[in-house]
PDB file of N, CA, C and O in Angstrom:
ATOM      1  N   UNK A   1      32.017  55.441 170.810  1.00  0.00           N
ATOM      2  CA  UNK A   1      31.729  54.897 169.514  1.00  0.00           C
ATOM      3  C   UNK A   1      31.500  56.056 168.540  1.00  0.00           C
ATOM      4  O   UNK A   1      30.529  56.768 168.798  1.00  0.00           O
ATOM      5  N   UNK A   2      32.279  56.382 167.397  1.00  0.00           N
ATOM      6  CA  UNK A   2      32.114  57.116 166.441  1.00  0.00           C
ATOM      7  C   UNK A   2      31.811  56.523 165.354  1.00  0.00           C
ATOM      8  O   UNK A   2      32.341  55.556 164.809  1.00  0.00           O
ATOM      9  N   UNK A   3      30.269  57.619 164.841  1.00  0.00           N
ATOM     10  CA  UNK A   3      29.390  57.462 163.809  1.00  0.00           C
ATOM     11  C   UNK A   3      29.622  57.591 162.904  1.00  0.00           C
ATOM     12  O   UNK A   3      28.428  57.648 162.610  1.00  0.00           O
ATOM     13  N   UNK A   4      30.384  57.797 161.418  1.00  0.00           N
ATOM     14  CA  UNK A   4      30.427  58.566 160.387  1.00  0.00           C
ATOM     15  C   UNK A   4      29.244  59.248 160.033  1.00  0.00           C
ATOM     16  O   UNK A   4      28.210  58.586 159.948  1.00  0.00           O
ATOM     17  N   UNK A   5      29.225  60.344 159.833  1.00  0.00           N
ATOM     18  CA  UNK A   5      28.115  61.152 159.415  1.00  0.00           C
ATOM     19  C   UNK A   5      28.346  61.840 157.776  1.00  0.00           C
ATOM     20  O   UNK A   5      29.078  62.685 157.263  1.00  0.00           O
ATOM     21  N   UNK A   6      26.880  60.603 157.196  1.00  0.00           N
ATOM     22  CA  UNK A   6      26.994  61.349 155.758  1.00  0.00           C
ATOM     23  C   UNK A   6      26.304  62.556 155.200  1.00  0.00           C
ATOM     24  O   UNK A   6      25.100  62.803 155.266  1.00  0.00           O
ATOM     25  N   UNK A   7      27.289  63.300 154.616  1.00  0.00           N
ATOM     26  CA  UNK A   7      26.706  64.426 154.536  1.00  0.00           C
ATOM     27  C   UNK A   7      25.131  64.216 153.196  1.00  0.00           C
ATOM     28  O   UNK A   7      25.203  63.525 152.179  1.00  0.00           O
ATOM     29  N   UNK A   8      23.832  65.061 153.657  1.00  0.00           N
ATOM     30  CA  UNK A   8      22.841  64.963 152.922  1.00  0.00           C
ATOM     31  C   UNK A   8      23.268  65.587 151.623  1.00  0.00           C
ATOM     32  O   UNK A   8      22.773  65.164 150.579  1.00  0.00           O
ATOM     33  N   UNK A   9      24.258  66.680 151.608  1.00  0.00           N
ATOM     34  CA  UNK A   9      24.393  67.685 150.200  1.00  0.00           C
ATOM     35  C   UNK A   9      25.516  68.029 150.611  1.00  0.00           C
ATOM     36  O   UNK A   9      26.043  68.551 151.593  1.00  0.00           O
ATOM     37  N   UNK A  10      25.860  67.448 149.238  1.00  0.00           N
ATOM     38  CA  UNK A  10      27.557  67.706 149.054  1.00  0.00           C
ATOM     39  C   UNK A  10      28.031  68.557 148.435  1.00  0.00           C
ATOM     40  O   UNK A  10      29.164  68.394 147.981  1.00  0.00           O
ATOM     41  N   UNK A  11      27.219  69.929 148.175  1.00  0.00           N
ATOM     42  CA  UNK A  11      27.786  70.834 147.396  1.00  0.00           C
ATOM     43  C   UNK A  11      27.306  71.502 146.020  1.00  0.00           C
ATOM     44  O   UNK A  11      27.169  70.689 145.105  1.00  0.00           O
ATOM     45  N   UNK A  12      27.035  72.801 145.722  1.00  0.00           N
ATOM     46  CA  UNK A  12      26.674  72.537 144.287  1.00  0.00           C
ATOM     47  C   UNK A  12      26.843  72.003 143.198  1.00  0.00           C
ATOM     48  O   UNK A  12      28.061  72.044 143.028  1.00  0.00           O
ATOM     49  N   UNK A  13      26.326  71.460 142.235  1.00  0.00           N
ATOM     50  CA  UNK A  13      26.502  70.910 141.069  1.00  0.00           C
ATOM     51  C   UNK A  13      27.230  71.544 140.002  1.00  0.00           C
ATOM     52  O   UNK A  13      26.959  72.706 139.697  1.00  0.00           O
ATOM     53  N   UNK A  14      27.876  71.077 139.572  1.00  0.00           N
ATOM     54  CA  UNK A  14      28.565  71.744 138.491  1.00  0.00           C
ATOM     55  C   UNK A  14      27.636  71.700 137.010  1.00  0.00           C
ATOM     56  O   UNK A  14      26.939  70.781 136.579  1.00  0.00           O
ATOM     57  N   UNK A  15      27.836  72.686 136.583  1.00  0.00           N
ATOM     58  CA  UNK A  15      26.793  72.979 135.139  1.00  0.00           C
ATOM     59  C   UNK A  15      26.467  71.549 134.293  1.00  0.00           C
ATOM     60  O   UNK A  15      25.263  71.513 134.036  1.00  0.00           O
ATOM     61  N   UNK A  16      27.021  70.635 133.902  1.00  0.00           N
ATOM     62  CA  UNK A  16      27.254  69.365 133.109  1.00  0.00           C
ATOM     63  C   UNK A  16      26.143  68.519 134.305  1.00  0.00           C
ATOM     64  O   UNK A  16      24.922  68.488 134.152  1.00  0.00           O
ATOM     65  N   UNK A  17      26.758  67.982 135.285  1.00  0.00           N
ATOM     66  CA  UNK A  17      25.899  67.389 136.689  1.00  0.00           C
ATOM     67  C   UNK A  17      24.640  68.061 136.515  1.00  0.00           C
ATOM     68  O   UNK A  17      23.714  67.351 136.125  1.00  0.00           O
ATOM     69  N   UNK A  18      24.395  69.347 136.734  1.00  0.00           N
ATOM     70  CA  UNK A  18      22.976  69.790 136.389  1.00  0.00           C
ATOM     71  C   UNK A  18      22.007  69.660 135.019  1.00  0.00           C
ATOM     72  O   UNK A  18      20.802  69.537 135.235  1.00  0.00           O
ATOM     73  N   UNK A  19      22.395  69.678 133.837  1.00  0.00           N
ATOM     74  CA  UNK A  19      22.155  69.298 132.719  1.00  0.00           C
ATOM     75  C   UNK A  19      21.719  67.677 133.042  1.00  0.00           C
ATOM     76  O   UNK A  19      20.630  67.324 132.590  1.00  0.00           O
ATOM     77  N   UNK A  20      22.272  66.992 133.565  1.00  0.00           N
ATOM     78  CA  UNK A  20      22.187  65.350 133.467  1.00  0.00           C
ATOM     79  C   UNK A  20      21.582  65.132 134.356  1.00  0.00           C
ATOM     80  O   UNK A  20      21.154  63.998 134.139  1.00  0.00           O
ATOM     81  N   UNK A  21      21.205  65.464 135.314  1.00  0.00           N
ATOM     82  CA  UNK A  21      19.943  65.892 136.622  1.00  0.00           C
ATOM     83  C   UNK A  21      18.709  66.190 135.880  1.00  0.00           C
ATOM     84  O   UNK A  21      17.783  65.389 136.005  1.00  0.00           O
ATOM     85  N   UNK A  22      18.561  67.173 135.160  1.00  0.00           N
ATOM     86  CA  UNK A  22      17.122  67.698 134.353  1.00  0.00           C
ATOM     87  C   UNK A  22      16.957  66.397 133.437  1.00  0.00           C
ATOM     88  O   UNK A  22      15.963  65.671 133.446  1.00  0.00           O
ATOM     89  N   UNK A  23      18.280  66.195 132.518  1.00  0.00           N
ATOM     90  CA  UNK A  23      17.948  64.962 131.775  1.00  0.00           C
ATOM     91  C   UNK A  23      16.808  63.229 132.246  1.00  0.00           C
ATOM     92  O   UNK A  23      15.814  62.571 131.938  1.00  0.00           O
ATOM     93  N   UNK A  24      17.789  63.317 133.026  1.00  0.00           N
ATOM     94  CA  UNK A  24      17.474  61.917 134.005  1.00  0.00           C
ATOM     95  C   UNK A  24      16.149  62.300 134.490  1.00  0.00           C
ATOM     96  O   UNK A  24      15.220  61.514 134.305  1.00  0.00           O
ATOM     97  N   UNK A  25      15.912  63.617 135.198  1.00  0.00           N
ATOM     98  CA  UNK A  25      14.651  64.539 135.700  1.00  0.00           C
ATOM     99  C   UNK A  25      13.574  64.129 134.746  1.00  0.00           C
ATOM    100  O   UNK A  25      12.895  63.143 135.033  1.00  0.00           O
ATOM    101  N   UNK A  26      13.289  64.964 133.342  1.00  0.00           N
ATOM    102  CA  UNK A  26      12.225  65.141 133.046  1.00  0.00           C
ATOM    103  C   UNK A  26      12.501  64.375 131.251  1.00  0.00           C
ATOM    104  O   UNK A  26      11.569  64.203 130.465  1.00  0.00           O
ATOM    105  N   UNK A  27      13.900  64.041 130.958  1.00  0.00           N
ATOM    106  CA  UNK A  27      13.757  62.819 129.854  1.00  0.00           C
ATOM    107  C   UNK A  27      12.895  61.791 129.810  1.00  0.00           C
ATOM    108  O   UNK A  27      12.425  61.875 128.675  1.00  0.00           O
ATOM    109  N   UNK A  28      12.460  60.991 130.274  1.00  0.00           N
ATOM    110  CA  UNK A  28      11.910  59.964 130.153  1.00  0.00           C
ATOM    111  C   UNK A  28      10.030  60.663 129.806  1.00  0.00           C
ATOM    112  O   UNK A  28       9.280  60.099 129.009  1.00  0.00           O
ATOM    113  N   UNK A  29       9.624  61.942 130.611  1.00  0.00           N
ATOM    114  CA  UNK A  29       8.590  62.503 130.441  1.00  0.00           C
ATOM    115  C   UNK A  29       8.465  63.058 128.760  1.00  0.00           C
ATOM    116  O   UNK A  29       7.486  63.018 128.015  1.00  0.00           O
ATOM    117  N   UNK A  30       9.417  63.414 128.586  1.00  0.00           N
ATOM    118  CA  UNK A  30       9.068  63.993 127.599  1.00  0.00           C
ATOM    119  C   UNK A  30       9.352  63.296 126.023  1.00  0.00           C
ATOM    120  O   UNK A  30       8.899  63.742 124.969  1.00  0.00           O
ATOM    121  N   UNK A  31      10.299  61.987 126.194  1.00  0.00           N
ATOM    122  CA  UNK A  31      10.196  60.701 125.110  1.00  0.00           C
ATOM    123  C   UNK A  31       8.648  60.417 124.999  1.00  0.00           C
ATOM    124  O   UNK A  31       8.107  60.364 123.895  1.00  0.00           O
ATOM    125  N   UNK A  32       7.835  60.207 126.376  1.00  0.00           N
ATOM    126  CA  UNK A  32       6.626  59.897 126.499  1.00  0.00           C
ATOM    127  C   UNK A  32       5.371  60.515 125.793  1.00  0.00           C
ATOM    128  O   UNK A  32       4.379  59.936 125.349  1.00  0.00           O
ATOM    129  N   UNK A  33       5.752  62.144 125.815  1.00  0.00           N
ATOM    130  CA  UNK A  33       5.214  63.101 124.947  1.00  0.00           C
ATOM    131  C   UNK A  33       5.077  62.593 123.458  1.00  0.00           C
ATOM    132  O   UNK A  33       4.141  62.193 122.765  1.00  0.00           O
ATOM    133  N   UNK A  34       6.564  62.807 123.259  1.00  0.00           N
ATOM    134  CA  UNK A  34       7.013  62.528 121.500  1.00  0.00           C
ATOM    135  C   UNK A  34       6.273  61.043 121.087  1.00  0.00           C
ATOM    136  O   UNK A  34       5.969  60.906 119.902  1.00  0.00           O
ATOM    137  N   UNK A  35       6.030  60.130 121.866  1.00  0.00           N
ATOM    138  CA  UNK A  35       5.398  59.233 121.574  1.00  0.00           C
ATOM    139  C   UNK A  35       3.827  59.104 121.305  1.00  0.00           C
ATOM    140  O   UNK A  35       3.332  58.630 120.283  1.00  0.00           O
ATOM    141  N   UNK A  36       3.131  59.615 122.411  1.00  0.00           N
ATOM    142  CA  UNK A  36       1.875  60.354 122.453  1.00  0.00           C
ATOM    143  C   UNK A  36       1.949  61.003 121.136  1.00  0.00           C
ATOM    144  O   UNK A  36       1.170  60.448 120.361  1.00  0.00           O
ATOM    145  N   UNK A  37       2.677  62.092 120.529  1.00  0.00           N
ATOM    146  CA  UNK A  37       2.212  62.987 119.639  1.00  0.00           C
ATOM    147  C   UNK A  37       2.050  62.227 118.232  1.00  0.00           C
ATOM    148  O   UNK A  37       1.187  62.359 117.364  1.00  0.00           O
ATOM    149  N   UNK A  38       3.317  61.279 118.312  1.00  0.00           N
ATOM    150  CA  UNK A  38       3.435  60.272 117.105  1.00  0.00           C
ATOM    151  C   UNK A  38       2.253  59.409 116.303  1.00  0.00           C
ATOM    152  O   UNK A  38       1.611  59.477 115.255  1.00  0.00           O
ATOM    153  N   UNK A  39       2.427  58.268 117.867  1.00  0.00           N
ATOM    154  CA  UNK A  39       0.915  57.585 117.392  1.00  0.00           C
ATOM    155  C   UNK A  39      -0.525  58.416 117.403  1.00  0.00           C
ATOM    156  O   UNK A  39      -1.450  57.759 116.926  1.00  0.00           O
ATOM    157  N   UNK A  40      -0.846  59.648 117.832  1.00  0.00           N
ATOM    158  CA  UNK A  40      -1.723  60.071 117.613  1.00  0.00           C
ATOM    159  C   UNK A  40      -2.086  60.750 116.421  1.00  0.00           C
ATOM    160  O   UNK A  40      -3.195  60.994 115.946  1.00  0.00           O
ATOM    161  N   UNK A  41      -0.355  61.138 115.830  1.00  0.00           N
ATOM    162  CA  UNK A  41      -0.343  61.742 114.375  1.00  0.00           C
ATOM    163  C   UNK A  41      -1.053  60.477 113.257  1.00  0.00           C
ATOM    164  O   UNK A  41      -1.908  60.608 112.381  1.00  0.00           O
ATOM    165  N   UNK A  42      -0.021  58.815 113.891  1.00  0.00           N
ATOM    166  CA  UNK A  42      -1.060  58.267 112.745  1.00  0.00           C
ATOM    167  C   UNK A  42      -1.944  57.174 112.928  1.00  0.00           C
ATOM    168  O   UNK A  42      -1.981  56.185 112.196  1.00  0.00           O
ATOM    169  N   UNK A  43      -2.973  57.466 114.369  1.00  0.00           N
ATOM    170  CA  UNK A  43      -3.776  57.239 114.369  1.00  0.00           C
ATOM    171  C   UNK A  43      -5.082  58.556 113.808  1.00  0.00           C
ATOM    172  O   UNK A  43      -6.244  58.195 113.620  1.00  0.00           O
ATOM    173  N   UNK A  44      -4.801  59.525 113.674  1.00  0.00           N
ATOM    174  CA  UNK A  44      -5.792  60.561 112.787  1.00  0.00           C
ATOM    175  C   UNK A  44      -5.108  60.101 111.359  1.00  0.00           C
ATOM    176  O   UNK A  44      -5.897  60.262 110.427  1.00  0.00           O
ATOM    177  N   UNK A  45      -3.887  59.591 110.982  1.00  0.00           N
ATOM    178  CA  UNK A  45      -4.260  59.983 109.532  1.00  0.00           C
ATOM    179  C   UNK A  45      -4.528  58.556 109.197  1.00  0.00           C
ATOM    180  O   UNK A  45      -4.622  58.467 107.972  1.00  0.00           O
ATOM    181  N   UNK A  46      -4.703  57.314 109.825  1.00  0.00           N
ATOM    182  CA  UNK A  46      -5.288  56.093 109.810  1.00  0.00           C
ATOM    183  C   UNK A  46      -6.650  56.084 109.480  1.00  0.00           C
ATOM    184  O   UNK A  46      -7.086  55.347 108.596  1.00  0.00           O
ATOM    185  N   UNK A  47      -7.454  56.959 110.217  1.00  0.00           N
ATOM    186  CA  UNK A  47      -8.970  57.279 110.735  1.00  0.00           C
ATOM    187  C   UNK A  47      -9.330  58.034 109.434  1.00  0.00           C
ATOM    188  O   UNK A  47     -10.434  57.640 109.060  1.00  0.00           O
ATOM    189  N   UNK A  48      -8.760  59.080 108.505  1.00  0.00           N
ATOM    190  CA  UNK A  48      -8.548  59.872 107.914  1.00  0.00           C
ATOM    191  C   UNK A  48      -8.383  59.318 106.280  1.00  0.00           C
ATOM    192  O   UNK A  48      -8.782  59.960 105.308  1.00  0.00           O
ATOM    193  N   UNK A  49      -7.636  57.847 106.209  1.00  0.00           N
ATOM    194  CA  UNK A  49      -7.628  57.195 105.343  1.00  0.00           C
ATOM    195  C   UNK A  49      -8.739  56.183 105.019  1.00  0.00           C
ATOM    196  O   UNK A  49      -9.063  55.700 103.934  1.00  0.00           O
ATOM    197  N   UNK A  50      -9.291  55.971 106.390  1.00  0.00           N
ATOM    198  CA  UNK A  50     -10.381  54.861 106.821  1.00  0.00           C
ATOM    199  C   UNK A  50     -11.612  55.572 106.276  1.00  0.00           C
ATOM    200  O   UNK A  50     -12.679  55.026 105.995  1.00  0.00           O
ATOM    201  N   UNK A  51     -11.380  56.588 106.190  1.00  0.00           N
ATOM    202  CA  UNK A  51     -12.903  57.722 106.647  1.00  0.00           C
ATOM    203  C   UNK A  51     -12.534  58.020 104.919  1.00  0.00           C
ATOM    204  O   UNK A  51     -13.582  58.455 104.442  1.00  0.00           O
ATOM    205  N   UNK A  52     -11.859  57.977 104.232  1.00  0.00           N
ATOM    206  CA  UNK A  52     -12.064  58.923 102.786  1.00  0.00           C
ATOM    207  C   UNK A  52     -12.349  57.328 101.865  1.00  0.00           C
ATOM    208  O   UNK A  52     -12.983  57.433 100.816  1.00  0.00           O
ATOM    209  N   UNK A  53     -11.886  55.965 102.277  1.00  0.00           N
ATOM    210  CA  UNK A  53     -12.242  54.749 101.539  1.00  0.00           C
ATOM    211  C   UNK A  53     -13.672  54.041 101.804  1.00  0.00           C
ATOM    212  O   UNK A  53     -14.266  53.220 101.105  1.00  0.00           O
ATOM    213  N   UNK A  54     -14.074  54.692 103.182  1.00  0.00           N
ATOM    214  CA  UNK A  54     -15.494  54.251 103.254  1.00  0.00           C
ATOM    215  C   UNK A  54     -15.993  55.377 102.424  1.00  0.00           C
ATOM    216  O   UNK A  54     -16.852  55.025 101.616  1.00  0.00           O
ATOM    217  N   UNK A  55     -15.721  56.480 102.410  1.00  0.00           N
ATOM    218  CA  UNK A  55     -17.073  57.875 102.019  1.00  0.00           C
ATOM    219  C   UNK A  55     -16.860  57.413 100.473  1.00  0.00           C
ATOM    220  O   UNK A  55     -17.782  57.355  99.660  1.00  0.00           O
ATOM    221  N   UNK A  56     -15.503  57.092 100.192  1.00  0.00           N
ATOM    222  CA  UNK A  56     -16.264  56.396  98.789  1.00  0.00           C
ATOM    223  C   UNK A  56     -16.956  54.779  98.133  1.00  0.00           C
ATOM    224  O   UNK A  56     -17.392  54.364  97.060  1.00  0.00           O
ATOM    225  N   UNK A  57     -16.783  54.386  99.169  1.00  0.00           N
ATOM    226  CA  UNK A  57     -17.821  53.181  99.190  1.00  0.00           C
ATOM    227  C   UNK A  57     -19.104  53.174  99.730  1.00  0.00           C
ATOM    228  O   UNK A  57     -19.676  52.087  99.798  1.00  0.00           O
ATOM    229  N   UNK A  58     -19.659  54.162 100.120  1.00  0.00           N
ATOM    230  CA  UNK A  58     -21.250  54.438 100.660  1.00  0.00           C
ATOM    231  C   UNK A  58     -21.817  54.766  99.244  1.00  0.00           C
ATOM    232  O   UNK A  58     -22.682  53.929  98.985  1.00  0.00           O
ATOM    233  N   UNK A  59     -21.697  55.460  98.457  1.00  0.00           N
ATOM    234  CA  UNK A  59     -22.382  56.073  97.628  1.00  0.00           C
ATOM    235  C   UNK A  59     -22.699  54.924  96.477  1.00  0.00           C
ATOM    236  O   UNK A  59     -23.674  54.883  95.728  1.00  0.00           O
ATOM    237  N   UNK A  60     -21.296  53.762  96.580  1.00  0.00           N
ATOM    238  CA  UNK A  60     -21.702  52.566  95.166  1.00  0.00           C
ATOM    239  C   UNK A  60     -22.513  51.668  96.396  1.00  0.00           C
ATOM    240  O   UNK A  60     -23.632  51.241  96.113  1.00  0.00           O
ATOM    241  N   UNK A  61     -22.143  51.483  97.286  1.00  0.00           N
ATOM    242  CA  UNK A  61     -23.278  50.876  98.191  1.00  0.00           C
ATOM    243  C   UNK A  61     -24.638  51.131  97.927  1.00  0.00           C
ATOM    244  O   UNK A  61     -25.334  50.182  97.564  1.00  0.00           O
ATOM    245  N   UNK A  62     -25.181  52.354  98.057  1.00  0.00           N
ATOM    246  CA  UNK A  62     -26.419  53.258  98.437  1.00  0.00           C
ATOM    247  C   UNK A  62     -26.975  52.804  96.757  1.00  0.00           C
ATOM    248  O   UNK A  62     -27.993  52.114  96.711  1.00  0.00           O
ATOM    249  N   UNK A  63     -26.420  53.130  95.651  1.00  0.00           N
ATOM    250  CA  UNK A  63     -26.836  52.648  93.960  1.00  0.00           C
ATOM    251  C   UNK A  63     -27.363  50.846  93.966  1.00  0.00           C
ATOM    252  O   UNK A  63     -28.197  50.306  93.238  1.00  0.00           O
ATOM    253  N   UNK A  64     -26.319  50.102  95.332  1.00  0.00           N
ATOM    254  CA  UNK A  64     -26.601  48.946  94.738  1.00  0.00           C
ATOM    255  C   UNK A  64     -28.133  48.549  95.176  1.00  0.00           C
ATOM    256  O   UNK A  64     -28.973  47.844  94.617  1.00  0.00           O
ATOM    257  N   UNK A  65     -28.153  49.456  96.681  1.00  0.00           N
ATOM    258  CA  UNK A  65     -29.448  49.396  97.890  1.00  0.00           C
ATOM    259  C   UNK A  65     -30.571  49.375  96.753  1.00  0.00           C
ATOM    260  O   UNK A  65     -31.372  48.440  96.765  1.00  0.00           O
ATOM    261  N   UNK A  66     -30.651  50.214  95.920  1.00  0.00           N
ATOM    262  CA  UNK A  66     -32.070  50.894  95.255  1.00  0.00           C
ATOM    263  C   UNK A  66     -32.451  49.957  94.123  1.00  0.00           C
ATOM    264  O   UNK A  66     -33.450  50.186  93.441  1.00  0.00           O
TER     265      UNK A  66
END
């Protein structure tokens, strides 16, 4: 009875195959990044907008307190 035997590694990759290896590799990691950096860009300038419309509503607040 003969087995076919598949080979584990078929050879080096050709430059293009390797490019699309790293792609497939570490693409999806690093969309993940760009996303991270995004919403964090505007969640500070959210916080940043939040934070300069209260600091000017404390002070007519604080006039009405007295």
């Amino acid at each position: 009875m003969n087995v076919p035997v598949l080979p584990l590694h078929m050879g080096a990759l050709h430059p293009y195959e390797q490019l699309l290896v790293l792609l497939l590799a570490f693409g999806p990691f690093r969309l993940l990044a760009v996303v991270v950096v995004v919403r964090r860009r505007q969640d500070a300038r959210d916080e940043a907008r939040d934070g300069a419309r209260d600091g000017a509503r404390e002070p007519a607040a604080d006039q009405r307190d007295r």
